[in-house]
C-alpha positions as CSV (number, residue, x, y, z in Angstrom):
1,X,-116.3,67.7,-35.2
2,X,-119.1,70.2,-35.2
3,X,-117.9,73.1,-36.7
4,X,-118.2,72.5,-40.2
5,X,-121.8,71.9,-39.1
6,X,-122.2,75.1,-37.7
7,X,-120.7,77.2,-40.3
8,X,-123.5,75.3,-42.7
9,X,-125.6,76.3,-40.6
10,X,-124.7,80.5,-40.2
11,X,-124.5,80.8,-44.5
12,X,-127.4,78.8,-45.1
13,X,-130.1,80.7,-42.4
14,X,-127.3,83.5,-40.2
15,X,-125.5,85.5,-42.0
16,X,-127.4,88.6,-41.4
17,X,-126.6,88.6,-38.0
18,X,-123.5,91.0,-36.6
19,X,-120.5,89.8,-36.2
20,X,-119.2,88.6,-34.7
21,X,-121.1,85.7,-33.6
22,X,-120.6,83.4,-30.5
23,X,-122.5,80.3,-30.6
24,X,-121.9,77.1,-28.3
25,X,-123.2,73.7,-28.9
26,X,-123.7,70.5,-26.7
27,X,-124.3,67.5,-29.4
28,X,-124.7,63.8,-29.8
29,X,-121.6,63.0,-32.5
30,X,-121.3,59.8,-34.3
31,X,-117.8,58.2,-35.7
32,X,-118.8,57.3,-39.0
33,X,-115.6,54.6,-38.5
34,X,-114.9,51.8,-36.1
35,X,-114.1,52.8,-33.0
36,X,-111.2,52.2,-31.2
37,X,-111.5,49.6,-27.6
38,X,-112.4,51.4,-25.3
39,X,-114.7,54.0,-27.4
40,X,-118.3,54.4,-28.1
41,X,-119.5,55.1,-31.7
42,X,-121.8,57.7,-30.5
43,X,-120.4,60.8,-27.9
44,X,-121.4,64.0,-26.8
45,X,-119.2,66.8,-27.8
46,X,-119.4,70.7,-26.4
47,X,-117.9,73.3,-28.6
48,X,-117.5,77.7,-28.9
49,X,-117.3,78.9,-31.9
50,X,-116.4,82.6,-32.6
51,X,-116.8,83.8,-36.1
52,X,-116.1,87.0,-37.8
53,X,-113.0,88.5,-35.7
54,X,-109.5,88.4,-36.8
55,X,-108.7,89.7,-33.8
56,X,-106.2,87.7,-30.8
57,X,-108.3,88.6,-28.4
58,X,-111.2,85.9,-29.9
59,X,-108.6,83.7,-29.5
60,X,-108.1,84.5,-25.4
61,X,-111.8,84.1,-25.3
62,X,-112.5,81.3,-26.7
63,X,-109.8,79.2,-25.1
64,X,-110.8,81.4,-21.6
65,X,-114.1,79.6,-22.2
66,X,-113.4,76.2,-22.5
67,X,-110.6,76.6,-19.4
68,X,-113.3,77.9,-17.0
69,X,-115.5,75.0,-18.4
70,X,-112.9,72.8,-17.1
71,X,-112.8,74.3,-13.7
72,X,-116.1,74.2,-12.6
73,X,-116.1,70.8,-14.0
74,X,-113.9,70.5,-11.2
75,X,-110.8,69.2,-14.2
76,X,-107.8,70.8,-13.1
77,X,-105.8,71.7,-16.2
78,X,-102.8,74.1,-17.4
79,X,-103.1,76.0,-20.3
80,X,-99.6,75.9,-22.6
81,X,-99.9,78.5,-25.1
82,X,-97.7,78.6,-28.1
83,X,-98.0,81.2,-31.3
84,X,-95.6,81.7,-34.3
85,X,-96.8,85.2,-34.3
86,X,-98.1,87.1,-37.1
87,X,-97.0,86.3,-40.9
88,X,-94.1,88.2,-40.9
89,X,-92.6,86.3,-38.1
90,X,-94.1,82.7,-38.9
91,X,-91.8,83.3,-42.2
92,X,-88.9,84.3,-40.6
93,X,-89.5,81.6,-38.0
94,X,-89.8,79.2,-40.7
95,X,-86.6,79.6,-42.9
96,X,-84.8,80.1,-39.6
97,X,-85.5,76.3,-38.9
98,X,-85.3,75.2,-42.6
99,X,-82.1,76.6,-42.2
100,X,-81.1,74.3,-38.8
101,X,-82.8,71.2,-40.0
102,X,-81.1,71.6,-43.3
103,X,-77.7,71.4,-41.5
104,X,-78.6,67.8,-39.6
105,X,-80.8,66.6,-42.9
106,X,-78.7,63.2,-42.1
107,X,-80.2,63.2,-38.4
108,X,-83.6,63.1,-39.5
109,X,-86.3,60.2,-40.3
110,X,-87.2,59.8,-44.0
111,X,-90.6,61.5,-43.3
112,X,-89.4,64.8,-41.9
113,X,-86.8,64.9,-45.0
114,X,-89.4,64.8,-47.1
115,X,-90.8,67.9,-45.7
116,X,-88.1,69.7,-45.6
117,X,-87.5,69.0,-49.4
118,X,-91.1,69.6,-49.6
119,X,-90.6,73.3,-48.0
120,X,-92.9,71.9,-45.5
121,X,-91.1,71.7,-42.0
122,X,-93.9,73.2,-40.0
123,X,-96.0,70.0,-40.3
């Protein structure tokens, strides 16, 4: 996971650049735990980040990027996207399905209860 790195990287020595700011990144990463069979403790990661736009556009791009990265790595994929929209529809969203969970609390495994009780069911 690079990005934290990154964003070290634009306060401490960027941040009089415009915005926003594209930068890319091809790394060595380590796992600082054990890794699982069949994985190496050290990988190479490639990552976009876009910072300084609020704007859903950034969003296409980015994820526009990594597809046609994909493709010319000759990885045939299918992008699925899924939004909850903005605030005012997340929230709507979100006591809409509070709402039906509540109704089959009995249904559901001791972990998603707790959420709900929580006021947590997006998790």
């Amino acid at each position: 996971e690079n990005t934290a790195p990154v964003m070290r990287c634009y306060l401490s020595s960027m941040r009089s650049r415009a915005l926003p700011l594209r930068l890319s990144y091809c790394a060595p990463m380590f796992r600082y735990e054990r890794p699982q069979s069949g994985r190496l403790r050290e990988f190479t990661q490639i990552g976009v980040e876009l910072m300084g736009s609020a704007e859903e556009a950034s969003d296409v791009e980015v994820i526009s990027i990594a597809h046609r990265l994909l493709n010319r790595l000759g990885i045939t994929a299918t992008l699925h996207i899924n939004s909850l929209g903005d605030h005012a529809c997340r929230a709507a969203y979100e006591r809409a399905l509070t709402d039906a969970l509540s109704a089959r609390a009995g249904e559901l495994s001791e972990e998603s209860r707790q959420r709900l009780e929580r006021g947590n069911v997006l998790r």
